[in-house]
C-alpha positions in Angstrom: 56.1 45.3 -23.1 54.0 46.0 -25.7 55.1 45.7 -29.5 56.1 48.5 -31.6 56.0 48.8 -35.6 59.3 51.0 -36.4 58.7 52.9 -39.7 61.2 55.2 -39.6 58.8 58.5 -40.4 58.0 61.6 -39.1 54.7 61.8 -37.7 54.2 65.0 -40.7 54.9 62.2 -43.1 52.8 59.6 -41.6 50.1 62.5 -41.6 50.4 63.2 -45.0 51.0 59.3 -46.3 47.5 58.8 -44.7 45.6 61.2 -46.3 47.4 60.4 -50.0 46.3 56.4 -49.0 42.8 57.9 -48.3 42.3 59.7 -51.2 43.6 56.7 -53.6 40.9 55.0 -51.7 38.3 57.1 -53.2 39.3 57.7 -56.7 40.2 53.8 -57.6 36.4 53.5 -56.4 35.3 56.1 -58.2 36.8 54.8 -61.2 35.8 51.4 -61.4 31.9 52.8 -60.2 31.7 54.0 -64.1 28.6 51.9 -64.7 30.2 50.1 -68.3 33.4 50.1 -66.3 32.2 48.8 -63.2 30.1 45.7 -64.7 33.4 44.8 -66.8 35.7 45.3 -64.2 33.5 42.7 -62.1 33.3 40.2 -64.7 36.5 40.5 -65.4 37.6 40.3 -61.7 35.8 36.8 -61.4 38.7 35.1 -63.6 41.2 36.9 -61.5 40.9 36.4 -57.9 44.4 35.2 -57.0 45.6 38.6 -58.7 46.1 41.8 -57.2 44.2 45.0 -57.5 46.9 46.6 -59.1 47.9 43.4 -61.5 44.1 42.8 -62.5 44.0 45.9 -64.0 47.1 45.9 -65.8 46.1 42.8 -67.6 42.9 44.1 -68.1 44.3 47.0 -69.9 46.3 45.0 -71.8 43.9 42.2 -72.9 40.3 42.8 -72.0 39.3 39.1 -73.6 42.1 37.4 -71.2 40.4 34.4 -69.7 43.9 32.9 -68.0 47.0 34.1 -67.5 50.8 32.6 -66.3 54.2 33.1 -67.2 55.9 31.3 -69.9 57.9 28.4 -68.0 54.6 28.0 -66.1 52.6 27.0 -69.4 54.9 24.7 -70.5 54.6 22.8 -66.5 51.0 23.3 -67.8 51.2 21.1 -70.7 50.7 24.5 -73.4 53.5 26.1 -75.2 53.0 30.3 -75.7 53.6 30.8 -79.9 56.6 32.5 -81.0 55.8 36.2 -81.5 53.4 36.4 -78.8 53.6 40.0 -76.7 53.4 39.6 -72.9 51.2 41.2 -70.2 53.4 43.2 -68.2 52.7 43.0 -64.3 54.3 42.8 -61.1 55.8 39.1 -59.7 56.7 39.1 -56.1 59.4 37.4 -54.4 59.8 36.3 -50.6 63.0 38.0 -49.0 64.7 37.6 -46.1 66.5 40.7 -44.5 68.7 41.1 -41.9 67.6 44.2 -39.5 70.1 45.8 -37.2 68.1 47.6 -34.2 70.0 51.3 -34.5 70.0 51.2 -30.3 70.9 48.0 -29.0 72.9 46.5 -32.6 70.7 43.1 -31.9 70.2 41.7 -35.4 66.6 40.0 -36.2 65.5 38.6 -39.8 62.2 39.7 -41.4 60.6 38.7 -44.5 58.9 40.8 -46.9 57.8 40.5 -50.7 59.9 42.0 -53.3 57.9 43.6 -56.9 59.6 43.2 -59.9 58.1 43.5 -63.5 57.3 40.3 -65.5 55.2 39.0 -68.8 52.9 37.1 -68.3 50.4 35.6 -71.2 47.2 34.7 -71.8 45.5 31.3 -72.6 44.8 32.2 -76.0 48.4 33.0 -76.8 49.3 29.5 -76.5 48.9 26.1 -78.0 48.6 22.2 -76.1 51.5 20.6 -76.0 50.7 16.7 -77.5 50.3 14.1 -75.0 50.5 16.8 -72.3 47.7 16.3 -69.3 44.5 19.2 -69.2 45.2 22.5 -67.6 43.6 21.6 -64.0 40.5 24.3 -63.1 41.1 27.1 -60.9 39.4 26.2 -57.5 37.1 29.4 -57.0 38.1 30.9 -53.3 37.3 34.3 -51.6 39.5 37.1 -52.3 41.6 37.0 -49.7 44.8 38.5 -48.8 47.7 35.7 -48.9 51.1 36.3 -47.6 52.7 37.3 -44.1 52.5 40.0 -41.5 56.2 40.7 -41.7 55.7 44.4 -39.5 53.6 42.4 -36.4 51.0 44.8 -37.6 48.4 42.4 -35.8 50.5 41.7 -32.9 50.9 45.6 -32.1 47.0 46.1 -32.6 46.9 43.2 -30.3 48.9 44.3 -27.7 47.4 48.5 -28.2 44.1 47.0 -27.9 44.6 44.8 -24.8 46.2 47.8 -22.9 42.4 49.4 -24.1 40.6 46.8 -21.9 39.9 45.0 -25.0 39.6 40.9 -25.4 41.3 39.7 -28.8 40.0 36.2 -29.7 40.9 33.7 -32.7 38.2 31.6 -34.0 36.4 29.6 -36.4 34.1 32.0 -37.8 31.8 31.5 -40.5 32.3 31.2 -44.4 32.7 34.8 -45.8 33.6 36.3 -42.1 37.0 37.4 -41.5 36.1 39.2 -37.7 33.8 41.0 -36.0 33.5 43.8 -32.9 31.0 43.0 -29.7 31.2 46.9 -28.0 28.9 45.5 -24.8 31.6 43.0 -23.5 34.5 44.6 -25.5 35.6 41.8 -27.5 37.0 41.3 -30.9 36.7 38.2 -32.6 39.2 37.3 -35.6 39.1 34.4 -38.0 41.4 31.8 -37.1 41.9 30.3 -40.6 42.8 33.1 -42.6 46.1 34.5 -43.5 48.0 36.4 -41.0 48.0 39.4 -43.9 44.7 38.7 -44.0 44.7 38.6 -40.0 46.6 41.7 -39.8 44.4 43.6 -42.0 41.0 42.8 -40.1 42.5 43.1 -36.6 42.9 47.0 -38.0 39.6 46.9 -39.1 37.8 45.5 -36.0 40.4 48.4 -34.3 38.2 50.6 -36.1 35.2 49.5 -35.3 35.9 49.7 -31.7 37.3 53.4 -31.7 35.0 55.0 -34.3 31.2 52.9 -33.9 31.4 52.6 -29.8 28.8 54.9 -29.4 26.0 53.9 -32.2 23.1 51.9 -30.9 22.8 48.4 -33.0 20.3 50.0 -34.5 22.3 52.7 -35.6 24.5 50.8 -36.6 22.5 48.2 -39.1 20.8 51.3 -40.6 24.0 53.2 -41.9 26.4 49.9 -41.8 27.5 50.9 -45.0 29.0 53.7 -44.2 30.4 52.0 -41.0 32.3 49.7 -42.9 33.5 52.0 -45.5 35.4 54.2 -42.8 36.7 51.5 -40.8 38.0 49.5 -43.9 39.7 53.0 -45.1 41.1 53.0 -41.4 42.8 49.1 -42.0 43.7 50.4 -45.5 45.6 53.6 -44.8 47.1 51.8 -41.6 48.1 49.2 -43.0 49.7 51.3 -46.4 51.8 53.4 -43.3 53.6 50.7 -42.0 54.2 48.8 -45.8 51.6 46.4 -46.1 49.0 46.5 -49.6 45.6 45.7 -48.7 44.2 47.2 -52.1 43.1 43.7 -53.7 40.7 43.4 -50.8 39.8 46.9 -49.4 39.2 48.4 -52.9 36.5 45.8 -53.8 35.0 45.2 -49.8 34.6 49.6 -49.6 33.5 49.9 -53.5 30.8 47.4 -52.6 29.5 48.9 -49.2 29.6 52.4 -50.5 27.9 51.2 -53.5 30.7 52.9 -55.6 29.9 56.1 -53.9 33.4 58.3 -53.7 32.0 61.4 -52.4 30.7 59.1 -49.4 34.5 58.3 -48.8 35.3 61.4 -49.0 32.9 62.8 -47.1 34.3 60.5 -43.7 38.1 61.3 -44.6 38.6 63.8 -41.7 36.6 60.8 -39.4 38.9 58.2 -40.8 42.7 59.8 -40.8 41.5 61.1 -37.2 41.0 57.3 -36.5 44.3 56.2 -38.3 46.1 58.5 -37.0 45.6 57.5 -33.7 45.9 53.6 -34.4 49.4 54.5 -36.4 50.5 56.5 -33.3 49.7 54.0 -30.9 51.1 51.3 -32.0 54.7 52.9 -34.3 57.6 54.1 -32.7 
């Protein structure tokens, strides 16, 4: 049987979810594209990979020259004490939870996890002195900006399942650097990182899901000549997907659709009524 993702909405309030996600899309595009904007929010993104979308912008309203940040116990593990009279940067911690779900028809109880937002302070490197005969702050290793974290809905294992039932193949593999997945219409065959995270997972499984509904029909030549606008709608799909059934993808799909539409919102726009058409049909294929 295949999996379900229960969300407890109304298909109006699915419909009009989607199209809020969409737009949010567009204009937090539209507002980093601001050329003196743009250039400092990707300098400024470069010290904060491990952040979120939502966080890295916080702090960089709040301090524009933060180089590093952490949290006040987490300096002193770091060997660097904050000074007293220091004022935090106020962002959003998350917390792993575990709940207990009763299904409403059958009373079978199951556990799912999912990450809890709270605000917290957080301060920057500056703000603090060494602590003596305390070891070096080690170097942040520089990684891709991934999503980290869990699937806790089985948003991949629904696509999985919605896709197979499509006469679709779904394969994990060892893909190169940089590629999270990718979509072969001749043989029907999606191709998914194996190494990634499974929000990570989740997120480009919707993508590929995209690909395969909405780019079937363009030759590869079609396809090569307007990929940007290929990937722009079917990363808007993952993103308004995924947002339906509770699952951020912001930190990634804000920066991957800002850079293939060349910070181009009326381009994003322009494919909404392609992209909620495709959304909508992933969302009701694969939610109760």
């Amino acid at each position: 049987m295949a999996r379900k993702i229960k969300t407890h909405k109304t298909p109006e309030q699915r419909r009009t979810e989607a199209a809020e996600l969409h737009e949010t899309i567009a204009q937090q595009v539209e507002a980093l594209a601001t050329s003196e904007a743009w250039a400092q929010f990707l300098a400024f993104a470069g010290k904060f990979h491990r952040y979120s979308l939502n966080n890295l912008l916080l702090i960089l309203a709040q301090r524009e020259n933060a180089t590093q940040v952490a949290g006040y116990r987490t300096w002193q593990k770091l060997g660097r004490q904050v000074r007293k009279g220091e004022r935090g940067i106020r962002i959003f911690g998350g917390r792993e939870v575990t709940e207990t779900i009763e299904d409403e028809t059958t009373g079978e109880e199951t556990e799912r996890r999912r990450t809890r937002f709270f605000p917290v302070s957080v301060f920057d490197l500056a703000q603090t002195d060494p602590i003596e005969g305390a070891e070096p702050i080690p170097e942040n290793p520089a990684d891709a900006h991934q999503l980290s974290g869990d699937d806790p809905a089985g948003i991949a294992e629904a696509v999985t399942d919605w896709l197979t039932g499509q006469g679709w193949t779904i394969e994990h593999d060892q893909l190169g650097a940089g590629l999270n997945g990718y979509t072969s219409h001749d043989d029907k065959r999606i191709v998914i990182a194996a190494d990634i995270s499974p929000a990570q997972a989740a997120k480009t499984t919707l993508h590929e899901a995209a690909h395969a509904l909405m780019h079937a029909d363009i030759t590869p030549t079609e396809y090569h000549e307007h990929r940007g606008q290929c990937e722009v709608e079917a990363e808007s799909v993952a993103h308004v997907v995924a947002g339906i059934v509770g699952l951020d993808t912001s930190a990634y799909s804000v920066g991957y659709v800002a850079g293939w539409s060349k910070g181009d919102a009326d381009l994003i726009r322009k494919s909404a009524s392609r992209v909620l058409a495709a959304a909508h049909r992933i969302i009701e294929a694969i939610t109760d």
